[in-house]
N, C-alpha and C positions, 0 to 999 in steps of 0.2 A: 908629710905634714905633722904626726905624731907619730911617737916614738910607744913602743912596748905594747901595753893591751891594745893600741889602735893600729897596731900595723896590718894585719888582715883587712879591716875594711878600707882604708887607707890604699893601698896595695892593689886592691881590686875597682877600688874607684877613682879620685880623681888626681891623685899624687903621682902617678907615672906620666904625667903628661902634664909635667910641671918643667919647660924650658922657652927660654924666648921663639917668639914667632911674629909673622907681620898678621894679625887678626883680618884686613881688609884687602889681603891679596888671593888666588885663589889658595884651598888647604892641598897641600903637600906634607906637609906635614904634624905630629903631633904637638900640641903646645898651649900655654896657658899663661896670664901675665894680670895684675890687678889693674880693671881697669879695660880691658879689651873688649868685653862685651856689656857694658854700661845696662844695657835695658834685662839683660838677665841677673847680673848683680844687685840690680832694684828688687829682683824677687824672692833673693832670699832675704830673712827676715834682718833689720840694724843691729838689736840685742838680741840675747839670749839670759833670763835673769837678769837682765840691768845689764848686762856687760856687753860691747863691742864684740866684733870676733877679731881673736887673735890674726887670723889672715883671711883677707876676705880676695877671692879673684874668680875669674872665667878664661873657658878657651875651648877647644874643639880637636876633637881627635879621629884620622882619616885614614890612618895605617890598616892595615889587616891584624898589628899588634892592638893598637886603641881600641878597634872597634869592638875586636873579640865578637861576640855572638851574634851582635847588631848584626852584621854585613851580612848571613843568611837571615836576617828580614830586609833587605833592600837599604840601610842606612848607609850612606855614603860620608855623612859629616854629621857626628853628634857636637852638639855644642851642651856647657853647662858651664852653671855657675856655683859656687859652694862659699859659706863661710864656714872655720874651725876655730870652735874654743877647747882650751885646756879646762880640765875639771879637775885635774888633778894633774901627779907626778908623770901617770902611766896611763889616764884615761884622760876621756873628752868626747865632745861631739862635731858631728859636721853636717850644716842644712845645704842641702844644695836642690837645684833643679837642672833638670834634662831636657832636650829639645832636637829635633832631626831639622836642618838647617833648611835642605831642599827638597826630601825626598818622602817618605810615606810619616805620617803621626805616629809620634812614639805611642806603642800600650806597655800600659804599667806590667804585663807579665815579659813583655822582654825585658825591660831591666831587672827585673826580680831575676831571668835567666842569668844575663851579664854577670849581676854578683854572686847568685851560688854556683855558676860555674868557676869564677873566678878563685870563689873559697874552697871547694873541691879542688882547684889544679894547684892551686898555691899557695898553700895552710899547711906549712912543714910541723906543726904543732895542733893542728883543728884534731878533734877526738868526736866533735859532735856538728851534726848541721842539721834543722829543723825547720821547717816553713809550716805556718800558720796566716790564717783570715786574720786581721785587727781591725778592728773597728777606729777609724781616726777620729768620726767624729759620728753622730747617733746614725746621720747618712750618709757616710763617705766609707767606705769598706777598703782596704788597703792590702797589701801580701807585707808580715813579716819576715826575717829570716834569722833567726838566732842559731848563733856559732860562738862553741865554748875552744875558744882557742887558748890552751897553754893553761896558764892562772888567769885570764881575760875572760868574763862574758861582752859579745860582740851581736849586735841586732842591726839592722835595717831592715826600715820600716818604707815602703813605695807606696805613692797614689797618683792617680792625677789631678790636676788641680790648674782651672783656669787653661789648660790647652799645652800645658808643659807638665812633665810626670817630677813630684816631689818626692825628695829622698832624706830621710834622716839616718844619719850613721851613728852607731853609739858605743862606745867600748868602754870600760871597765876592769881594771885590774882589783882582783877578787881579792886583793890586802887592804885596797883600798875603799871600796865598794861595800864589803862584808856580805852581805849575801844579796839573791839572787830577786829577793821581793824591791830591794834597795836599787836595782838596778832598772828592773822595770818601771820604778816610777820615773827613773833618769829619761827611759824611753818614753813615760807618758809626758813627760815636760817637754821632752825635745820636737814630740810629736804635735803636741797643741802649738808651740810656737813656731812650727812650720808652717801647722794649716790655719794659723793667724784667724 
């Protein structure tokens, strides 16, 4: 979905499971298409800043590759839906939410697992990976995860919210960004305009 500082979180979230599929047949397999799961697309936010998202879509992933960590909690079909904007040349964000289709509720620490295992197995350039409490809003308590990949800072931000677990992905190429206070607030805007 993005190119350069956002390839890590990108990578470990909803961009490998970006090919056609029939949405209303049973899952066989991984896929994702704008448009497919209408009521989870409603829930990420229209803008970000005034702006559209550059691609807005959902889909559901059932592989033992998709699911990664979920399937030792019982998830059989994760479904999500994500919008991504470009921020720049080499950074951006993406809001998305998570949801187990038939099988147990998501909790927000299994996806916090999905992605820093994800960034641990697949961050040919990660040097650093970090989790931290954040506060999303004075009572909503969230797990971050900040990963300094390459010249990129790289955060997501999980909670749940409303019955589906929200995620904001944020990256940052550190030319662009300039430093790391500049980058956080990227993550507090993208965070307040998730949790709407």
């Amino acid at each position: 979905m993005l190119a350069g500082a956002f390839a890590i979180v990108v990578a470990v979230g909803l961009a490998g499971c970006a090919q056609a599929f029939d949405p209303t047949g049973p899952c066989t397999s991984d896929g994702s298409a704008a448009g497919a799961y209408p009521d989870l697309e409603a829930s990420v936010p229209s803008t970000y800043q005034g702006a559209k998202p550059g691609q807005l879509d959902s889909g559901r992933a059932c592989s033992s590759q998709g699911l990664g960590t979920f399937a030792g909690h019982g998830v059989k079909e994760l479904r999500f839906a994500g919008g991504t904007w470009m921020t720049g040349t080499d950074s951006g964000i993406s809001l998305a939410v998570f949801t187990d289709a038939n099988g147990p509720a998501l909790e927000p620490e299994w996806v916090a697992e999905f992605f820093e295992t994800g960034a641990r197995t697949t961050g040919k350039n990660v040097t650093s990976i970090d989790t931290t409490d954040y506060a999303v809003t004075p009572s909503i308590d969230g797990r971050r995860i900040d990963v300094l990949n390459g010249e990129s800072y790289q955060s997501i931000v999980i909670w749940e919210k409303n019955g589906k677990i929200a995620v904001a992905l944020i990256g940052n190429f550190i030319r662009e960004i300039g430093t790391k206070d500049a980058h956080d607030k990227v993550v507090r805007a993208a965070v307040d305009t998730l949790a709407g």
